[in-house]
KESE-78035 format. One record per residue (C-alpha): x negated, y, z; residue number from 1. Coordinates in nm, 3 decimals, always signed. Each point is the difference from the previous one (the first is absolute). Layout:
N
<rec <X,Y,Z>,NUM>
...
END
This chain:
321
<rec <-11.495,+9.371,+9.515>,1>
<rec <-0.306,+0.212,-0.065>,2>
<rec <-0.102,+0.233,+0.205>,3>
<rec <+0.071,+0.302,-0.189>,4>
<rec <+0.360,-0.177,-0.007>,5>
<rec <+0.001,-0.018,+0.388>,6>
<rec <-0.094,+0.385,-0.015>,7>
<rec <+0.250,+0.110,-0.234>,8>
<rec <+0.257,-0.252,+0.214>,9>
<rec <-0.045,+0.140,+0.300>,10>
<rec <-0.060,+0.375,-0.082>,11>
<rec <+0.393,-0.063,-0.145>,12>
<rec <+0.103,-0.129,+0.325>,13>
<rec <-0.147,+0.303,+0.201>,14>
<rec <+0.161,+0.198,-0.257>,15>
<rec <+0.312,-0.134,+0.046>,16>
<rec <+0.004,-0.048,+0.361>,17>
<rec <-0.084,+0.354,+0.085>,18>
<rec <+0.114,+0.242,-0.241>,19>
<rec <+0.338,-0.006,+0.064>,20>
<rec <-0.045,+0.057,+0.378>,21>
<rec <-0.217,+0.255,-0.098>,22>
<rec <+0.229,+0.191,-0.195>,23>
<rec <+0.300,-0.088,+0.257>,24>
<rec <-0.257,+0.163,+0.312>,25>
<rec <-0.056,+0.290,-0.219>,26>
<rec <+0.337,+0.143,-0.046>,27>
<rec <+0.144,-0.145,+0.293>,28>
<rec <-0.215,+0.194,+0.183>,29>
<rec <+0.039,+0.281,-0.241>,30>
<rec <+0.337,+0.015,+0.041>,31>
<rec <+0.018,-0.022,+0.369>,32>
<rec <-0.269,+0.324,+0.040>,33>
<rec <+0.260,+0.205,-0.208>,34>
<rec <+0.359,-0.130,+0.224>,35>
<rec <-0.289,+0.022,+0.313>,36>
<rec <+0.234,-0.315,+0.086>,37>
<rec <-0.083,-0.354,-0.028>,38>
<rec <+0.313,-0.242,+0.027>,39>
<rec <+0.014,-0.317,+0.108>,40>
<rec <-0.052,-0.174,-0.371>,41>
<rec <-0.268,+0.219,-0.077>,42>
<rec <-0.186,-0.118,+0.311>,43>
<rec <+0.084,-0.366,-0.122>,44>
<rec <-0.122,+0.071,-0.353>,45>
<rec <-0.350,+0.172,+0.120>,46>
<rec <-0.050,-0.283,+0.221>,47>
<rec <+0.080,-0.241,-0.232>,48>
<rec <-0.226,+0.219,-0.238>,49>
<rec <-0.312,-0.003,+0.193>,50>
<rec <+0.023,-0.353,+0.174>,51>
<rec <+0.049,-0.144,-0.409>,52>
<rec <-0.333,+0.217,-0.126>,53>
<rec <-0.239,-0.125,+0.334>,54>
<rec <+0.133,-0.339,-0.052>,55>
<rec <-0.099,-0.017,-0.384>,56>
<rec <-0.314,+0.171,+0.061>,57>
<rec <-0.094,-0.279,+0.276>,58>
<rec <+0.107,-0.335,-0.205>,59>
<rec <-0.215,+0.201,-0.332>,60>
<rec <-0.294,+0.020,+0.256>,61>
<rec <+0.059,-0.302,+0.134>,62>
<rec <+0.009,-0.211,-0.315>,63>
<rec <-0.313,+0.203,-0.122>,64>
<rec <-0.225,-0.074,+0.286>,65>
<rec <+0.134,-0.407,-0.015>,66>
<rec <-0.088,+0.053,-0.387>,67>
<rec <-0.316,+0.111,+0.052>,68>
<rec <-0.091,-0.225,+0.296>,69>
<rec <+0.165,-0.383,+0.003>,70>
<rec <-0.113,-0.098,+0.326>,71>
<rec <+0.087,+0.318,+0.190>,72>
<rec <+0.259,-0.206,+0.177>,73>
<rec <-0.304,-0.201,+0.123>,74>
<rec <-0.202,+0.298,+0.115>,75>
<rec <+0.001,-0.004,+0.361>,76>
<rec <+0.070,+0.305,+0.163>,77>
<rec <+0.229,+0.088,-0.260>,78>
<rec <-0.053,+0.316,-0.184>,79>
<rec <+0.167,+0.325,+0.199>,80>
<rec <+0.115,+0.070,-0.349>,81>
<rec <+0.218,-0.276,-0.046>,82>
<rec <+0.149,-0.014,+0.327>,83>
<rec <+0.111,+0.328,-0.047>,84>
<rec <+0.140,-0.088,-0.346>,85>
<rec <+0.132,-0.327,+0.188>,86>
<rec <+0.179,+0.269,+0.259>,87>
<rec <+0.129,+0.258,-0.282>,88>
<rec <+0.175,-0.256,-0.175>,89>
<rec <+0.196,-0.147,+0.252>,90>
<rec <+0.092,+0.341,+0.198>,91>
<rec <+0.072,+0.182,-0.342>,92>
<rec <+0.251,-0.288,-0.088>,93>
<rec <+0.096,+0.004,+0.352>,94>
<rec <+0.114,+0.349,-0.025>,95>
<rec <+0.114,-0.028,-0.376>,96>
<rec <+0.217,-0.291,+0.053>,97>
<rec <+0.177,+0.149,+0.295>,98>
<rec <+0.072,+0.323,-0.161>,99>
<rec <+0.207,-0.163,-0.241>,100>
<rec <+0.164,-0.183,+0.293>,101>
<rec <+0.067,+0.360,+0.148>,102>
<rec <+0.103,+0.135,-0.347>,103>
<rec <+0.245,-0.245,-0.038>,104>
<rec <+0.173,+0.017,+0.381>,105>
<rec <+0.000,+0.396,-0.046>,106>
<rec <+0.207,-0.077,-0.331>,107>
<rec <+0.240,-0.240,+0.130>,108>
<rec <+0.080,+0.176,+0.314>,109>
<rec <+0.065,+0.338,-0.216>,110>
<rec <+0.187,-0.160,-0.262>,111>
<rec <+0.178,-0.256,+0.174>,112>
<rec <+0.355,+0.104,+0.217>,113>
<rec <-0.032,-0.160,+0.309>,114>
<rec <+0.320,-0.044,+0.262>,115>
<rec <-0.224,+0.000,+0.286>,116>
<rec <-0.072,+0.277,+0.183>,117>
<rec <-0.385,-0.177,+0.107>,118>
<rec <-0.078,+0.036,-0.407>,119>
<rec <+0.186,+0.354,-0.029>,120>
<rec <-0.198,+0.105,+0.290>,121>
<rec <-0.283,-0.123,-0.171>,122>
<rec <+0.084,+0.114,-0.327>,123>
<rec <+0.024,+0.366,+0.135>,124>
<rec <-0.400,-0.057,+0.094>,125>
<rec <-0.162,-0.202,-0.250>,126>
<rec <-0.202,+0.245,-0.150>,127>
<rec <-0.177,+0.022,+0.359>,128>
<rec <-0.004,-0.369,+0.071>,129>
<rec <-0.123,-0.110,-0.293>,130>
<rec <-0.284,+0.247,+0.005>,131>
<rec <-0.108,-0.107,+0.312>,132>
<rec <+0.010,-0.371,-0.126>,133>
<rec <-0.244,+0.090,-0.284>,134>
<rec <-0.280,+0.198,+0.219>,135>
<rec <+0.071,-0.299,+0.268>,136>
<rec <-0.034,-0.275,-0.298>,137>
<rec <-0.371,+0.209,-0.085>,138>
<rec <-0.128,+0.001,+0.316>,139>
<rec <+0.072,-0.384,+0.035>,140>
<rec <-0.154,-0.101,-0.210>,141>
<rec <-0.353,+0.203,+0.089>,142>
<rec <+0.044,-0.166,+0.272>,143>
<rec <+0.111,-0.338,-0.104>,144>
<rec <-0.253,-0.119,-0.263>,145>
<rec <-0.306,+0.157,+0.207>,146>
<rec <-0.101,-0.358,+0.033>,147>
<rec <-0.096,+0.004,-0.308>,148>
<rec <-0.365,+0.150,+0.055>,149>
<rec <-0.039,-0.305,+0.234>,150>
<rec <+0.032,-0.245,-0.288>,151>
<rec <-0.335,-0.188,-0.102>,152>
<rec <-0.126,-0.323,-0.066>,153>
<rec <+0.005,-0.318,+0.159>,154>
<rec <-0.339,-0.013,+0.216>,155>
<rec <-0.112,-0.340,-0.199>,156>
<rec <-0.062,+0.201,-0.290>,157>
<rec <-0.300,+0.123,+0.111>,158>
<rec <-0.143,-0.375,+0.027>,159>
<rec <+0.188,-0.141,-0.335>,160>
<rec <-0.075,+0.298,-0.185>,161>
<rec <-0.276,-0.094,-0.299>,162>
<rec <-0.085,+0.234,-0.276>,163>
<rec <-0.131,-0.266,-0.244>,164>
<rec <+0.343,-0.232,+0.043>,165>
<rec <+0.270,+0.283,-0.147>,166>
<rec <+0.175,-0.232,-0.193>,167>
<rec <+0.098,-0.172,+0.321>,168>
<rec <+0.050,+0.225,+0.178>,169>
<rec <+0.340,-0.002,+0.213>,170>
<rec <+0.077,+0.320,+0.169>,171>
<rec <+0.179,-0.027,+0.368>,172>
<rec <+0.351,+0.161,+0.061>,173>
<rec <-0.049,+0.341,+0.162>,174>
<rec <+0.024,+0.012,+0.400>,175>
<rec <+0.044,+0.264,+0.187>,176>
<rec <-0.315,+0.062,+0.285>,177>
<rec <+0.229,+0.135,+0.295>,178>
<rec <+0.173,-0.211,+0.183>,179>
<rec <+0.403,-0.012,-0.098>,180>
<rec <+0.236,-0.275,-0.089>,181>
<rec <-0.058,+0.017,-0.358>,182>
<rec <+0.301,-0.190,-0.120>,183>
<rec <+0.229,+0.212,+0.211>,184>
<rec <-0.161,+0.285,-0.166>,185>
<rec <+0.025,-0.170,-0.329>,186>
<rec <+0.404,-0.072,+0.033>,187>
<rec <+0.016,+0.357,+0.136>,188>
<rec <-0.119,+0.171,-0.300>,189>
<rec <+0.190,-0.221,-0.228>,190>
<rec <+0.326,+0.051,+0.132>,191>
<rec <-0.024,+0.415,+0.007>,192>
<rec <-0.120,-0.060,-0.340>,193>
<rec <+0.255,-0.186,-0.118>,194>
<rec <+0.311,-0.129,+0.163>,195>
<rec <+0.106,+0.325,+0.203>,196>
<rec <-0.008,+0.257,-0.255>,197>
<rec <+0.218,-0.247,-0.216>,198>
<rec <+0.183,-0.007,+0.310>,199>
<rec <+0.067,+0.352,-0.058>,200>
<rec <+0.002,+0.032,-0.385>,201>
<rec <+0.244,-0.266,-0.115>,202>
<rec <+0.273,+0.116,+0.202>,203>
<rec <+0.006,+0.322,-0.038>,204>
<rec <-0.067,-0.033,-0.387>,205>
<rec <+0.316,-0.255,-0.046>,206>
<rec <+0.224,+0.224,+0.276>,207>
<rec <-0.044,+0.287,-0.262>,208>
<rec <+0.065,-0.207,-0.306>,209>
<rec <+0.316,-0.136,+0.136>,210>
<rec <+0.090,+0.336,+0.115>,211>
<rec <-0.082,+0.160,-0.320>,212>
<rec <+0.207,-0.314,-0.183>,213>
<rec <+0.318,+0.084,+0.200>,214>
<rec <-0.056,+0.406,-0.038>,215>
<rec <-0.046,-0.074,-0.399>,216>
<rec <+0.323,-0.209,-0.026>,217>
<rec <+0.187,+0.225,+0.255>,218>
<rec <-0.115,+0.297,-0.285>,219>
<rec <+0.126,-0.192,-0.272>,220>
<rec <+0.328,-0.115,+0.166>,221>
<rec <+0.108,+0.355,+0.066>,222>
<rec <-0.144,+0.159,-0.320>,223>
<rec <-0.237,+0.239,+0.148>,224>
<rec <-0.345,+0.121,+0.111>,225>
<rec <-0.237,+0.105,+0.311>,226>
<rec <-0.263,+0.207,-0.049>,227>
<rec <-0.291,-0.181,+0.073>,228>
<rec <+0.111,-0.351,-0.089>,229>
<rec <-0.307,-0.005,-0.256>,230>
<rec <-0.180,+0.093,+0.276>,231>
<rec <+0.070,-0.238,+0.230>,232>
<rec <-0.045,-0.275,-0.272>,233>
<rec <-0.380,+0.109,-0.098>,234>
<rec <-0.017,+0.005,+0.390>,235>
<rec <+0.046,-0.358,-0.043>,236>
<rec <-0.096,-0.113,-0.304>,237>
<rec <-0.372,+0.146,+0.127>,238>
<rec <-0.001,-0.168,+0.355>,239>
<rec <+0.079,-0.317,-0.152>,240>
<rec <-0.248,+0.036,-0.244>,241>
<rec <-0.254,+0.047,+0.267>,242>
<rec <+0.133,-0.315,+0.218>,243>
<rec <-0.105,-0.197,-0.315>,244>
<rec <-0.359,+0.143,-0.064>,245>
<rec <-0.040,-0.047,+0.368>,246>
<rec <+0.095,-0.321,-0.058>,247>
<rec <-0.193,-0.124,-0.293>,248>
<rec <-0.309,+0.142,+0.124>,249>
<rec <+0.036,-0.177,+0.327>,250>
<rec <+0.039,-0.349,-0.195>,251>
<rec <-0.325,+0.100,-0.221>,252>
<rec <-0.195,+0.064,+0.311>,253>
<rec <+0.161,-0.326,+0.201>,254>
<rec <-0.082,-0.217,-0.261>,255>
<rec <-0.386,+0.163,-0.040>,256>
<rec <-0.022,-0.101,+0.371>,257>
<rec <+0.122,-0.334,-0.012>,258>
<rec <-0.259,-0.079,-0.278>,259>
<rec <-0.295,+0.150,+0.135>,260>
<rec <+0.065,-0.205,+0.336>,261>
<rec <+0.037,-0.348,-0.167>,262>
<rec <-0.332,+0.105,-0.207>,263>
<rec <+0.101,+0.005,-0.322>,264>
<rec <-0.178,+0.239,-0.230>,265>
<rec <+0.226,+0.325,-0.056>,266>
<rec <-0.123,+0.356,-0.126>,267>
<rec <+0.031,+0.330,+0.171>,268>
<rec <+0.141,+0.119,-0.271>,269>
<rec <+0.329,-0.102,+0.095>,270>
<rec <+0.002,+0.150,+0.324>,271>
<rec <-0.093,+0.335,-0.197>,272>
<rec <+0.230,-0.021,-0.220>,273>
<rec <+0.266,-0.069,+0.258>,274>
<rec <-0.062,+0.310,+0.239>,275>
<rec <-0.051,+0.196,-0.372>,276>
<rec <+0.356,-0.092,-0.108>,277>
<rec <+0.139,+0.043,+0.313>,278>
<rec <-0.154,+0.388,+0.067>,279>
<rec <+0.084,+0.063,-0.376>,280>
<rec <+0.355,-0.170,+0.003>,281>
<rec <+0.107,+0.231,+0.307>,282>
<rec <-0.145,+0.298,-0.086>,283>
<rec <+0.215,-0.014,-0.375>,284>
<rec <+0.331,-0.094,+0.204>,285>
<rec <-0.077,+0.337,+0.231>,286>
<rec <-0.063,+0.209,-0.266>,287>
<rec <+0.322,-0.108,-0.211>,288>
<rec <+0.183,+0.057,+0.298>,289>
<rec <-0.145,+0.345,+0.054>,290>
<rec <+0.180,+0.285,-0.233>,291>
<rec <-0.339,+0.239,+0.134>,292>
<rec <-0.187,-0.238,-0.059>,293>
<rec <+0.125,-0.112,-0.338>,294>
<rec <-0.007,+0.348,-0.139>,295>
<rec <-0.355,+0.032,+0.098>,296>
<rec <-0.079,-0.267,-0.165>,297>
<rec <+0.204,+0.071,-0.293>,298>
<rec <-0.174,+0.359,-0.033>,299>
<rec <-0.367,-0.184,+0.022>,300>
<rec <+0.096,-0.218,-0.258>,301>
<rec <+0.169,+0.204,-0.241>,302>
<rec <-0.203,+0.297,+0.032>,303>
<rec <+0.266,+0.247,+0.114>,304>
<rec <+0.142,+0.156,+0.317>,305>
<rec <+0.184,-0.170,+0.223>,306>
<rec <+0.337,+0.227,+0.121>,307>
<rec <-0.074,+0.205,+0.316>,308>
<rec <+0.327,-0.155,+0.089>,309>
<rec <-0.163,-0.350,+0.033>,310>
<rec <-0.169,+0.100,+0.298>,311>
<rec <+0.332,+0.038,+0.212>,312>
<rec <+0.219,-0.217,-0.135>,313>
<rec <-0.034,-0.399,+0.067>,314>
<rec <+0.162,-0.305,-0.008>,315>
<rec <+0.150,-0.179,+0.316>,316>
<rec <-0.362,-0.227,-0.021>,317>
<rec <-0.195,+0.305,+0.072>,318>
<rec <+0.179,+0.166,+0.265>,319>
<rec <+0.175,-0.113,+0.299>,320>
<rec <+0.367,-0.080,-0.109>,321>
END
């Protein structure tokens, strides 16, 4: 690829990555000024929002300054830059990941008729439980990846390192300078990246479709209709939607990983493209499950007015249920 291809590839990316949480922010925000309110899924979605714009930002900067320097993982102290990019990107997929976790427990627990009175009691505070697990899920995870600035590496680089044998060159796996038991650390991360929220999401996301299965065939069996049914489905339709970006993404990383530590040759552009499709991916399934948000965006695009009605009026994704 040339590199006015790489440009126009990547500017695309950043395009896509961002502008859709851009747009969400905007009128979520928007929105939330004129109710002076902000309810529990409009936290989610800013978070979300935010956390999916910082983390495209950091993997385009990242795979700029690797572009533009080869050997930076050789460099020894690493650049403060790319620590900090290093940092971003896991704490803003941190956070992103387990908002959709959240998203979908808040869902499943409002939806969902439980017998017991532990979940009613819980269903009856959700809204403040679940808010709590999101601004407890962002301050984790400043906390958790501060390592990060530590990484460098390995102190043999300085004697192995030789300007005039590039072609040989064999960079050393990253370390981390203060003392910690890395491989705990390692197994740590992985599992709050991956396994728990799963934990979390594919539950609650097949509790709700077989609840919404036997509420669609009770509906049919006795010839009639709740309001809100279509509601309720979109409610579901979205989260599982979500579960599979979250999903997919997670393989493309995974697999990125796995090659880069068996050293085989693999391009950043698939890490890029990866974090691009997931911001973009989640953004679209928030705004189609947004009626504000959709009219907005119907009004930009087709020049006219969106209905002052818009404002107040939502769908069960956008407000608590």
């Amino acid at each position: 690829m040339t590199l006015v291809g790489q440009v126009l590839f990547f500017v695309a990316l950043l395009i896509v990555g961002t502008s859709g949480n851009i747009f969400n922010l905007i009128f979520t925000i928007q929105q939330q000024v004129k109710t002076r309110s902000i309810q529990t899924v409009g936290l989610i979605l800013n978070v979300i929002s935010i956390n999916n714009i910082i983390l495209v930002l950091a993997t385009f900067a990242m795979v700029v300054g690797v572009f533009q320097n080869s050997l930076i993982w050789c460099i020894r102290p690493y650049p403060l830059s790319i620590r900090t990019e290093i940092y971003l990107m896991m704490s803003c997929s941190f956070i992103s990941f387990w908002a959709i976790a959240w998203l979908s427990l808040f869902y499943c627990i409002k939806v969902v008729n439980f017998s017991s009175e532990c979940f009613r009691a819980l269903k009856r505070n959700i809204s403040s439980v679940i808010n709590a697990a999101v601004l407890l899920s962002c301050v984790l995870s400043s906390l958790l990846f501060f390592p990060m600035f530590s990484l460098d590496a390995a102190d043999s680089m300085e004697k192995n390192y030789n300007v005039n044998d590039i072609g040989n060159l064999t960079c050393p796996m990253p370390s981390f300078t203060i003392q910690m038991n890395a491989n705990a650390y390692a197994a740590a991360i992985i599992c709050l990246l991956c396994p728990i929220p799963l934990m979390i999401m594919l539950p609650t996301s097949i509790r709700m479709v077989v609840h919404l299965c036997a509420h669609t065939l009770a509906l049919k069996k006795n010839q009639t209709q709740v309001q809100g049914s279509d509601s309720y489905l979109l409610v579901c339709k979205i989260t599982v939607s979500l579960v599979g970006v979250y999903m997919s993404t997670l393989c493309i990383v995974a697999l990125f990983i796995i090659i880069r530590l068996i050293g085989q040759p693999i391009t950043y552009h698939i890490l890029a493209s990866a974090f691009s499709f997931y911001s973009g991916m989640t953004s679209l399934l928030l705004t189609a499950s947004n009626r504000y948000l959709k009219e907005k965006l119907w009004s930009l695009y087709c020049c006219r007015k969106a209905e002052e009605q818009a404002s107040k009026s939502q769908t069960v994704v956008t407000g608590d249920v």
